[in-house]
Every structure is written in C-alpha cells, then in structure tokens.
C-alpha positions in Angstrom: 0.0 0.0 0.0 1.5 3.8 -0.9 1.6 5.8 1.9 -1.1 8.1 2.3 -1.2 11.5 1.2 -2.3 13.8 4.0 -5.5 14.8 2.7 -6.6 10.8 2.2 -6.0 11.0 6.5 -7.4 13.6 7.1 -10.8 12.8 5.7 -10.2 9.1 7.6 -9.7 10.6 11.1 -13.0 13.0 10.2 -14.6 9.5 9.8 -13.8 8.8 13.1 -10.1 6.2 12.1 -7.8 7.6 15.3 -4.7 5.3 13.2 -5.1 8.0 10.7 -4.2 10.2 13.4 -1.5 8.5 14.4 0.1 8.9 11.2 -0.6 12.0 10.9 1.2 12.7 14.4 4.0 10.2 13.4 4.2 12.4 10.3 4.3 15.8 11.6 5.8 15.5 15.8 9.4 15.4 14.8 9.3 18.7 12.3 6.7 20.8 14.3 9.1 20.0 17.5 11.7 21.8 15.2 10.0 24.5 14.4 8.6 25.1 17.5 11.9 25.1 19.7 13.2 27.7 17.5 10.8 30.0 19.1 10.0 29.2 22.4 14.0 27.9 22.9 12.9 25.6 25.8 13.0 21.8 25.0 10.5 21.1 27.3 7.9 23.9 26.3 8.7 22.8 23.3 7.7 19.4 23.6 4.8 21.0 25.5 3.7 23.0 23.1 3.5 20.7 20.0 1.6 18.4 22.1 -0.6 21.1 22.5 -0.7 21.6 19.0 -1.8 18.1 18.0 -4.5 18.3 20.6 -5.8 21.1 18.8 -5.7 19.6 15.9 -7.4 16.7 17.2 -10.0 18.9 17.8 -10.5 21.3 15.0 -10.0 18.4 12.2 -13.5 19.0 11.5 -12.6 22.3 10.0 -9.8 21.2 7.9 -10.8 21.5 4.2 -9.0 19.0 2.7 -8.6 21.2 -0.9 -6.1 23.3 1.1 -2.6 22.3 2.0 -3.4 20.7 5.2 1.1 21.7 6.1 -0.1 25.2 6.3 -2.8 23.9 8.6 -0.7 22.4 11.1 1.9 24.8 11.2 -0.6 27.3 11.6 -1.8 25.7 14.6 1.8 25.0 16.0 2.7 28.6 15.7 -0.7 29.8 17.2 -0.3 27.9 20.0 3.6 28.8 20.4 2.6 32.8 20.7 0.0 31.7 23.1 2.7 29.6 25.3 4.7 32.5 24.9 2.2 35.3 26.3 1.2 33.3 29.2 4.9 33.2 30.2 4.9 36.9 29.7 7.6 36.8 27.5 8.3 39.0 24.2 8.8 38.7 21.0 10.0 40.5 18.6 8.7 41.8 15.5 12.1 40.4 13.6 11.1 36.9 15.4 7.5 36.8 14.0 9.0 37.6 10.6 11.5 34.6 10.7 8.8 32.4 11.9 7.1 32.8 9.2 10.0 32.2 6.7 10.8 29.2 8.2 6.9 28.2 8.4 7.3 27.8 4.6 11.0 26.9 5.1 10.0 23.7 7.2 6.7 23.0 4.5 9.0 23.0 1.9 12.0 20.8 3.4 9.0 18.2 4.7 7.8 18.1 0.9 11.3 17.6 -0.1 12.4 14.9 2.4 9.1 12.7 1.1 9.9 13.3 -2.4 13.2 12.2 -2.2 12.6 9.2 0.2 10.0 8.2 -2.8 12.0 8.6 -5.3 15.0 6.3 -3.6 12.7 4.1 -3.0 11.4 3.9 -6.9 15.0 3.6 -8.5 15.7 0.6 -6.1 12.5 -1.2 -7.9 12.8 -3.8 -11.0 12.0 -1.6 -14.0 9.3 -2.9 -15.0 7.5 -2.3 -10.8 8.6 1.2 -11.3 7.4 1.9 -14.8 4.3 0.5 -13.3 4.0 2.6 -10.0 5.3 5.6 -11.8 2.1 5.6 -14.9 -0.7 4.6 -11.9 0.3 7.1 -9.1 1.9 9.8 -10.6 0.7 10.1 -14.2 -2.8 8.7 -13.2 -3.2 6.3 -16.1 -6.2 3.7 -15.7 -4.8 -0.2 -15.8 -6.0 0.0 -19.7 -4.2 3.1 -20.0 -0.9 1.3 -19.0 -1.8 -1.6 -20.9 -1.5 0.3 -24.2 1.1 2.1 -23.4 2.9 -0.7 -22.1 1.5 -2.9 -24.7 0.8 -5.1 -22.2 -2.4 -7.6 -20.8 -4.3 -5.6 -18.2 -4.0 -8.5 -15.9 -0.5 -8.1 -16.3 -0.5 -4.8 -15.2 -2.6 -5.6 -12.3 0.3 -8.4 -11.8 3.1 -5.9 -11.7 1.1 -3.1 -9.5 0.7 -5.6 -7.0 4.1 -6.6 -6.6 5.5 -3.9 -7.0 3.2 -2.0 -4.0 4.7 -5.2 -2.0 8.0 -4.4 -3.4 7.7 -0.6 -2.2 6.1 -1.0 1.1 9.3 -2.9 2.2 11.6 -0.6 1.0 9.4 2.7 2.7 11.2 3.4 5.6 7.6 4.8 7.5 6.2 1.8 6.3 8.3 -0.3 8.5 7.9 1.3 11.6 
C-alpha cells in the first residue's frame, strides 16, 4: 500500500479512524518540534507545546478543508499555540522573530515536501523496471490499468500483476512503512 497523502487521513480521522491520526502525528511530531523550539527555545515547552498543537488539531480536524494544503494547517496551529505559550509566560517577542517564523513556516513546509519526495523517489529507482514503470504511470501520471496496458503494450491482468508486486515491493523498502 502507498503511503497516504495527507488529505486521504485527514478525511479518515473526520470518519472517526484515530490510526489515521497517528500517522498524521507520526508524520508531523518530529518537524513541528523543530520548528517550534526555535521559538519558544525551551525543550520542554517545546515538547509542551506541540503536544498542545496536535491536541488542537485533534480537535479542530472538522474544520480542515481538505482542498487546502493541510502543512499550512498544522503549522498554523503549532505557531498559534507557540505565541500563546509565549504570552502566558509573559515573555516577548519581537517583531524580527514573527518575521522569521514565518519564513521558516514555509522553510519547514518545503524541506517536509522535499524529504518525502526524495525518500520516494530512492525508494522507486531501487525497484525492477518494469514495478517502477508501473508505479510511476498509476500514481503519478494517473493512467487507468488499460491506459498502462496500451502504453505498455501489455495484458491488463498483467499490469494488475506488476502493480501488485511492485506495491509489496515498495512497502518494504518505505522506511515509514516499516515502523
């Protein structure tokens, strides 16, 4: 199975699938802790706040319209709650910090996009040829099985063949897959 895209979760934990949320925590903990320490500069408010964060985002996933890059959406919330750990400690920040947090809001977006589309991409070139051709015209080029099979010039059946392994293929070489 590919791993799923964020929106696909999303709409699984809004019908009620708390693994989806996992995932989604699994998927996001590590980075938003990142980002988060670089403005509050306490590990431990820190970890604090970005388990505040994914509570809130437990709780407002109702909200989350899936057309919009749901990212933004949780580094919205991470930085939200951060300025409100912040003001209850009473302490200040500066204009030239709320700029840079923003910068690397995008920053950390971008770098998370990156990371997955590399990992993929490893992952692909370690695949037979014939899996990845596969893989590559189903997920990415969204060609139906006949689609491949003509441009392939191949059965359907065995297009359905080599999808199959090569989704078994993939899932063992995914290292969030494993875990």
């Amino acid at each position: 199975m590919r791993e799923k895209r964020d929106e696909e979760l999303v709409r699984e934990v809004q019908e009620g699938n708390i693994f989806a949320f996992e995932r989604i925590v699994k998927r996001y903990q590590s980075r938003l802790f990142s980002f988060v320490f670089h403005l509050v500069r306490d590990n431990q408010a820190a970890q604090d706040v970005v388990q505040d964060s994914l509570v809130n985002l437990y709780k407002t996933v109702d909200r989350v319209d899936i057309r919009k890059k749901f990212s933004s959406y949780v580094f919205s919330i991470a930085k939200n709650t951060a300025f409100s750990y912040l003001r209850q400690q009473k302490k200040k920040v500066s204009l030239d910090d709320i700029a840079e947090l923003a910068v690397d809001e995008l920053l950390y977006e971008k770098m998370f996009e990156m990371e997955q589309s590399a990992t993929m991409q490893k992952c692909l070139n370690q695949l037979d040829e014939k899996f990845r051709r596969v893989i590559t015209l189903y997920y990415f080029d969204d060609l139906s099985y006949e689609e491949i099979s003509k441009k392939l010039r191949v059965p359907v059946n065995t297009v359905r063949t080599h999808l199959s392994r090569a989704k078994v293929a993939l899932r063992a070489l995914l290292p969030y897959e494993n875990s």
